[in-house]
Each structure stands twice: as C-alpha cells, then as structure tokens.
N, C-alpha and C positions, 0 to 999 in steps of 0.2 A: 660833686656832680649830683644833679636831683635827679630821681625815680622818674620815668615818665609815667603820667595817672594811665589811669583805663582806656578814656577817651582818646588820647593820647598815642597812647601804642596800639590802638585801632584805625585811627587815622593815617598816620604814618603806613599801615600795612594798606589801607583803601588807596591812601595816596601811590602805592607802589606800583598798584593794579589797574585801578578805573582808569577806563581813557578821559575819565573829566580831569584828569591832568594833565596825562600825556596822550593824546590824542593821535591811533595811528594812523598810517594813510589810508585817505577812502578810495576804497580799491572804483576802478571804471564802473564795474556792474550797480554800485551801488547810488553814482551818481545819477545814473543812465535810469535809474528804477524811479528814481526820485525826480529827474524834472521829467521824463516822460508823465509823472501822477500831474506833475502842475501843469505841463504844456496844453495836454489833454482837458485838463478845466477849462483853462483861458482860451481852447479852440471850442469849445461845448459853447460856454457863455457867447463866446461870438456867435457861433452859428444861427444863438435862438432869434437874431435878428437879421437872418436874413430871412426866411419866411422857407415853405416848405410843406407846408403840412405835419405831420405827426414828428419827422425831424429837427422841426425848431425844437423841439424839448430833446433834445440830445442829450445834454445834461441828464436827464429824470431817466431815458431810455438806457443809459448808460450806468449809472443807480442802481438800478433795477438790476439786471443785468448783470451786475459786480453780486450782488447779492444775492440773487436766484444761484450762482455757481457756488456761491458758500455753501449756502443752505444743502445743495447738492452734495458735496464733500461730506459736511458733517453727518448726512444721512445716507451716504456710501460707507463712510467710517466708522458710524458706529449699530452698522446692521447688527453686530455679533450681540447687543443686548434686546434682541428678539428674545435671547436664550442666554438671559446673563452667568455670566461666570459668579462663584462661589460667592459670597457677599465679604466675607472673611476669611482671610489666609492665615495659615497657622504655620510656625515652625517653629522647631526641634529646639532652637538655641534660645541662648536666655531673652528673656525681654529685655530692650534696652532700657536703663535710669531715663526718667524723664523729667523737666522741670517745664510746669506750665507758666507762664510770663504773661502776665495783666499790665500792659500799659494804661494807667488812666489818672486823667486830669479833669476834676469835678465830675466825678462820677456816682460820688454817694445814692443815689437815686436808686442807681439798677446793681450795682458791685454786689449787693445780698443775695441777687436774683442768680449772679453769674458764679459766685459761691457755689452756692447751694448746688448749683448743678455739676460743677466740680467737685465737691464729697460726695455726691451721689454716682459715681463714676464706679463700673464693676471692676475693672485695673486701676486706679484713683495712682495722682503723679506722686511720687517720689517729692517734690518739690514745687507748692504754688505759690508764687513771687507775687507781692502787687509789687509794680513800681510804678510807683505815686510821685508824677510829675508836677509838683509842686502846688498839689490840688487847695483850695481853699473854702471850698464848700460845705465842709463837716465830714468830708472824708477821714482824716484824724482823730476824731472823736468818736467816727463809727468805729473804724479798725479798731478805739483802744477800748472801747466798753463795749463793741458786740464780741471782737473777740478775744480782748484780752491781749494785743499786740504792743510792745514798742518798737520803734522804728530803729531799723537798719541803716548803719553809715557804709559807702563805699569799704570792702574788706574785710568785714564782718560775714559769719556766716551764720551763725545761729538768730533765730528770732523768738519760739517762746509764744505762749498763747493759749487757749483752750483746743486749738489744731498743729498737733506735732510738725505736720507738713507745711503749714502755712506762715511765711514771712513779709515782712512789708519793709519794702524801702524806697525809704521819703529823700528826693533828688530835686534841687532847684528846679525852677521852669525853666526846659531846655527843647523841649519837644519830644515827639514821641521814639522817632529813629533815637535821639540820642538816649534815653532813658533804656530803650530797646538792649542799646549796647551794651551797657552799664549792666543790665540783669543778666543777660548772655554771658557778660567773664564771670560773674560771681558764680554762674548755675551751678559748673561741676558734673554733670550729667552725661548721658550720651546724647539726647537728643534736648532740644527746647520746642515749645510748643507755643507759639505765642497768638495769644486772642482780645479779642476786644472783650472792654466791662460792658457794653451791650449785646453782648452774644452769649449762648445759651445752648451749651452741647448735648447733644444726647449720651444717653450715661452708659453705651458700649463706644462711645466717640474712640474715648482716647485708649483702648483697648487695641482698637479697628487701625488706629494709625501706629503705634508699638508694634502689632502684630503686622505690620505694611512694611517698617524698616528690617525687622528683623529679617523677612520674606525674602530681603533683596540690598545686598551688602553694596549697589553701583545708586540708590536711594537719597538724594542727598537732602531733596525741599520738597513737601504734597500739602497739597489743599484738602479740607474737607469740604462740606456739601451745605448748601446753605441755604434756608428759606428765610426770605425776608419777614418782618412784624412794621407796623408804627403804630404809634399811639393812639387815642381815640380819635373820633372829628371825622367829615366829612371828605373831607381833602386827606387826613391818612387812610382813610378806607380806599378810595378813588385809586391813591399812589400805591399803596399795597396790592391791590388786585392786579395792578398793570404791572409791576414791578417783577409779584412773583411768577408769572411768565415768562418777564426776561429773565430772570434769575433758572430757568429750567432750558431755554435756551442756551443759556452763557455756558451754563455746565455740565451741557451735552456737546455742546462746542471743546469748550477744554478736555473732556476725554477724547472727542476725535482728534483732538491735536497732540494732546499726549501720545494716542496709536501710532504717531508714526515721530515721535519724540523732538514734538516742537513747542511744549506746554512752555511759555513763560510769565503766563500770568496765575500766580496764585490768592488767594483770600486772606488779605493780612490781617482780616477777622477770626483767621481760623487756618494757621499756616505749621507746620512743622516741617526742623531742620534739623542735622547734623551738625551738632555745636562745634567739631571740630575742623567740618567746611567752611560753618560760618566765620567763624574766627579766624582763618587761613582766609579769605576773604577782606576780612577789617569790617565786618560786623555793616551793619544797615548807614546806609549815605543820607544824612541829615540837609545835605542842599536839595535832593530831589521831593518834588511834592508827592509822591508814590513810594516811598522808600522801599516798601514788597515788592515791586513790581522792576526797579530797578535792581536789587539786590539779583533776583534770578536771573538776569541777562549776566550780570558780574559771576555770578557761581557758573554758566555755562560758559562765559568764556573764558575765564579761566581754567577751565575744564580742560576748552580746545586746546591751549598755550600749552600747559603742562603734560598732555597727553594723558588725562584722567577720564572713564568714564562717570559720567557723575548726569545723572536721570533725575529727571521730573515727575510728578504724577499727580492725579485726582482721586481721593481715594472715596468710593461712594460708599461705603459703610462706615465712614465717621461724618456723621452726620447734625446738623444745628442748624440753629433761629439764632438770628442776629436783626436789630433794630436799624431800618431804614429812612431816609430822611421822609416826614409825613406832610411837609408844606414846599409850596412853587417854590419860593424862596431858597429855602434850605438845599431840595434837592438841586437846586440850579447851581448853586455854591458847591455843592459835591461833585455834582460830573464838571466842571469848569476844573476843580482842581486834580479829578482825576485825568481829565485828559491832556490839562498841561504838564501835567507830572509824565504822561505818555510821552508827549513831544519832546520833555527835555530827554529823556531815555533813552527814544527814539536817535534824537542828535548826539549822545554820548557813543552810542554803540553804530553810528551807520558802517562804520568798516566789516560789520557780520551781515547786513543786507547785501544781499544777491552772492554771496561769498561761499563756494564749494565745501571750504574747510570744513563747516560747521554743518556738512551733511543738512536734513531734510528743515535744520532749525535755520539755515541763511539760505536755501534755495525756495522754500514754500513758506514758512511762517513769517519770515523778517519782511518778505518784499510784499505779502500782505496785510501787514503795519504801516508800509510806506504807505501803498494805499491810501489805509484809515487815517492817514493823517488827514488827508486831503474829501474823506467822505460825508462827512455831514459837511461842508460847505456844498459838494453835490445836492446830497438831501434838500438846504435849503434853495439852493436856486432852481434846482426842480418846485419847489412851491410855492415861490414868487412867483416864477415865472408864468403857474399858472392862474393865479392871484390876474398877473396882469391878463392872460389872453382870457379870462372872464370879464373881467373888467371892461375890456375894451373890444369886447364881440368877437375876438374869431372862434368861429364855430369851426371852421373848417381844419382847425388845430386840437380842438378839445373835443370834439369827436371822437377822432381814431385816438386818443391818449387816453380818453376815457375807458374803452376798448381793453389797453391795454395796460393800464392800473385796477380795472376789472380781472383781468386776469391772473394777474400778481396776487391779488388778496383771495381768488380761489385757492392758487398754488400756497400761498404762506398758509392759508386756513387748513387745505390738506396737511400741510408738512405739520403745524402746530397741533393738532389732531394725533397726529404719529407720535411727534416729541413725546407725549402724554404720556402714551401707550409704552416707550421707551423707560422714561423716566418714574413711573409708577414700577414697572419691573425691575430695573436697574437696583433699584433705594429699597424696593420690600416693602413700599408703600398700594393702599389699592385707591383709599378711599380720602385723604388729604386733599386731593388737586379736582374740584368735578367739572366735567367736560364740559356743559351749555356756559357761565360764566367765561369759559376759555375761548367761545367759537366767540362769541360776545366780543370779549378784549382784542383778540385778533381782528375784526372787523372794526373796531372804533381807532383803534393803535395806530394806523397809519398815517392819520388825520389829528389826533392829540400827542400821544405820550411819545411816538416817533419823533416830531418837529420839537417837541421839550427837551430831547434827551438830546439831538443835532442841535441847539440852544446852547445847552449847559458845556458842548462841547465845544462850540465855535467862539463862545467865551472864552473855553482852555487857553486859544489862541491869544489871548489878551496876556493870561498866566504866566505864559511859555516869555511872549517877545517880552514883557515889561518885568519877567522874572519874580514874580509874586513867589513869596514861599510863606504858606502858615500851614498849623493841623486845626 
C-alpha cells in the first residue's frame, strides 16, 4: 500500500469538509435572500422603462441606497477608533514559532525587495519558506548565488544558505493554493504566515501578528494592513492614487465587520493562521479562484459544525505595501478574477446565508455578499441608463437624479473625510494619506474608477459561469 503524498492527505481532509463536495441543504432563508437580490434587479431594470420621473432610475436610487446603509454601519462600528485601542497587545505567554510562506512564480524581480524586509523584522520568523512554484525566470539562480540556497524536495526540512532561517522549495507548476499547501505540512510551527513576493511588511509587522495570537488563544486567521504601490507610468500613478483609497475603505470596513465577528475576507497578501486549523481544515482549495477568501468561510464553518470557537481579525499594527495592478488591463484581469472566485465561494457556502447558526456571520455579513453578488450589475445599469436618458433628452428624469447623485458624493466626501481621520489614528500614521488629493479621488471616483472596478467585476460573472480558473 502507498503513502498518500501531502497533497493528498489534504485533499481527502478538504474533501471531507467543503461543501464543494458535499453540498448541504440550502436552508429557505437563504434561497429567499438570493432571488429576492435578482427579483428586485429584473423589477428595477423594468421599471426604468416605464417612465416616472426620478423613479425610472430605480436601479441607481436603489445603489445608492444599499450603500449609503453600509457606509452607515462601518461608521457606527467603528466609532471606538476616534480613541483607538493600544496599537499592540502584549502577553505573558511565549510567542508562538512562526513560519513565513512566499508563494511565487516568476518573481525574481521584487523576491529581494520582500526579503530584505523580512530580515529586517524586530521578532524576524523562526521559518521563511520560498515556495517556488515552478518559477523560470532566474528565480533559481537568484535564490542560489544571492543567497546561497539549494532547493528543497517535498520532506526535507533543512535548507542551508547565508540565512539560517531561510529555505526554498522548488515544486512543479501547480499553482499557488497548491504550492501554499505543500509549505503548510513542511512548516512545523505554530502559526504560518503567508505573503505575497510583491509585498513589503513593516518591520514590527510580524511582531504585531505573533503578539495578536498569542493575546487570544479562540484566533485562528487575521489580516494585516495594506497600502497599495505600482509601478512607474502614468496609469500606475492614476490607479495607485484611486486604489489607495479604496484600500483604507476596504479596511475600515473589515474591522467593522470583525466587531461583531463577521470578518471573512482576509489579505492573502499578508494573512496569518493557525497551522493546526489550517491543516484540520485540508489546507487552501486549488479549484477556487480566491483560495484566501474561501479557506475562511471553510475555517468558520467548520467552526460552527464542531462547536469550536474559532475568530477572525484585522490586526492594524502589522502593517505593509504590496504591489497593485498598474494598467486598465491588468487590473480588470484581477477584479474579474476576484469576484468570480467570490461567486464560486459564495455558491459553495450559501447554506450559511441567512442561517442563525452561524450567529452575526449568516444573519448580517453572508446576506450582504448575496447582495454584492448582484451589485455592480446595479452600478452599471444605473449608468447606462443614464447614458441613455442623456442621450435622448429626458430632462425631466435627469434633473431630480442629478439632485440626488449630488447628494451622494457630498455624503461619500464627508464620510471619506472621516475615514482618513480614522484611519491616520487607527495605523499611528499622520502624514502618509494627505487630505486635498482624497477629496479629489472621492469626487472623480464615481464617474471613473467606480464603473472600472463594477467592469472587472461583472467580468467575474464570465469567471464564475464558464468556470475559468488561473493565478
């Protein structure tokens, strides 16, 4: 009888779990959440032709609307960083072992850059993995003459080099979840830390997330904190400036979601786990285009099943710069595949939307994913639609809408105004994010980089039905 490999006896343990096998029943509420999202499109889009005044744009009023109540939330939830709590939590018990995990494929470019800021770490890992998914671009030549490395086979645990801590293991092209997995069994650690070779921590990061597990023994997955970068050029200047904006919404959003323990989206730029959940889990799902973002709905519900407490978090004192996509292109290729990677997620787990069990993460966050499945096609037929009533003169329509997308961008320019003021506090930061450039982005955003990012996601849609999978 053969050994089963790594892969292997991780799968088998995914397969025992995910419902992308076994598939429970989708309980009523959740179906009832779900075509209520579409009914409600397909009665908007009719409406706008029946005529009405500021009501044909039902669609856009209703947009609006779903999102003025977010934005509400996350700045009810996260009042308490008026007067932020400690930036670093300390406890008594030892630090956890940690291994930091580098997935990359053709990465030689920036791998130096994401080094270097990992030796330079004030707690620096117990363990930093490349695993080198089958890279061909002088990645192997770097590893063996910058640092003196030979590669590691699956089983192996020493590597050797001019950095005690530092090992490399060279894995067929298999992708990034599976390579992910592969360094996970080898770690050995308590916790894993896994980051992109375009990311770039600050050097109390992994300090701040060590010192986060240890703080809280129910800790199982947290993200750190991320400002975007791209390259040079005019178009990564452009997409940088809009981006890091969203990126200061996105994760002031996720600590309000955290507060009432619905976080399930982490930064699989910059994620740390409990290697012993993870592996009790079967380790990252190589079918899904998001493997981060699916993995944390499988840790939480397998949480519920087994009657585990097992918490999420954001942890804003570990902190990092990760490289964002710099051209139309690219980034239209990234939100496409992250939001079909959302939608396949979304269909694996709908038996947790609308679901009590799962306390405030199936009654508030899950039926606010059904939603977003269905909101950027909102977004864009709100902007057709007013494409067409320009086009074709009714004033009498674009008037009062005008009015009241006027209003919107006062409300979103106040709230973005605030974020700032939050988020400068929150991080320890004063002087990074300056305020004119932001009132700027907020006024141009709703007319460029909003309809690009509703693009790359109604793309996903493509993703999701025809089942694209790459990294």
């Amino acid at each position: 009888m053969t050994t089963p490999t790594i892969s292997e006896t991780l799968a088998r343990r995914r397969q025992s779990i995910s419902p992308r096998f076994s598939p429970p029943p989708t309980p009523l509420a959740s179906m009832l959440i779900h075509g209520a999202v579409l009914l409600l499109w397909v009665a908007l889009f009719w409406r706008a032709f029946q005529g009405g005044g500021v009501f044909a744009w039902s669609a856009g009023l209703v947009y609006i609307a779903y999102d003025t109540l977010l934005l509400c939330f996350v700045f009810h939830r996260t009042l308490v960083l008026v007067r932020p709590p400690a930036i670093t939590t300390r406890s008594s018990a030892a630090p956890p072992t940690t291994t930091v995990i580098i997935a990359a494929h053709n990465e030689a470019e920036v791998l130096q850059a994401t080094l270097a800021s990992l030796f330079a770490q004030t707690g620096p890992a117990d363990i930093i993995l490349i695993a080198d998914d089958g890279s061909d671009d002088g990645t192997a030549t770097l590893l063996a003459d910058a640092y003196g490395l030979e590669p590691m086979r699956p089983g192996q645990s020493a590597g050797g080099g001019r950095y005690p801590s530092l090992r490399w293991l060279r894995l067929p092209h298999g992708g990034k979840a599976a390579s992910l997995n592969i360094a996970v069994s080898l770690a050995e650690t308590d916790l894993v830390l896994t980051i992109d070779a375009d990311t770039l921590i600050d050097p109390s990061a992994l300090a701040a997330m060590r010192d986060a597990f240890a703080a809280d023994p129910t800790l199982v997955a947290a993200t750190g904190v991320l400002t975007p970068f791209c390259g040079p050029g005019l178009s990564g200047r452009v997409l940088q400036w809009f981006q890091t904006y969203e990126y200061v919404r996105n994760f002031l959003s996720r600590y309000a979601w955290a507060s009432v323990d619905g976080l399930l989206l982490l930064s699989g730029a910059f994620a740390c786990y409990r290697r012993d959940a993870l592996l009790a889990v079967g380790g990252f799902d190589p079918e899904c285009l998001v493997e981060d973002y699916e993995l944390t709905h499988r840790l939480r519900d397998h949480a519920v099943r087994q009657g585990l407490v097992w918490r999420t978090a954001v942890i804003g004192a570990a902190q990092g710069r990760t490289e964002v996509p710099g051209t139309v292109p690219v980034f239209l290729r990234q939100r496409r595949r992250w939001f079909g990677g959302f939608l396949q997620t979304q269909y694996w787990y709908r038996h947790m939307v609308g679901n009590g069990r799962y306390g405030r993460l199936g009654t508030m966050m899950l039926p606010v994913k059904a939603i977003d499945t269905l909101q950027p096609l909102y977004g864009l037929t709100g902007a057709v639609l007013l494409v067409i009533y320009l086009v074709t003169g009714h004033l009498h329509i674009l008037l009062p809408v005008a009015c009241v997308i006027a209003a919107k961008i006062v409300f979103d320019l106040a709230f973005h105004l605030w974020t700032l003021r939050l988020y400068r506090g929150w991080l320890g930061r004063t002087g990074s994010i300056r305020p004119l450039p932001a009132i700027l982005a907020s006024l141009i955003e709703p007319f460029s980089f909003q309809l690009l990012r509703h693009t790359g996601a109604a793309l996903g849609w493509w993703s999701f039905l025809s089942r694209s999978r790459r990294w």
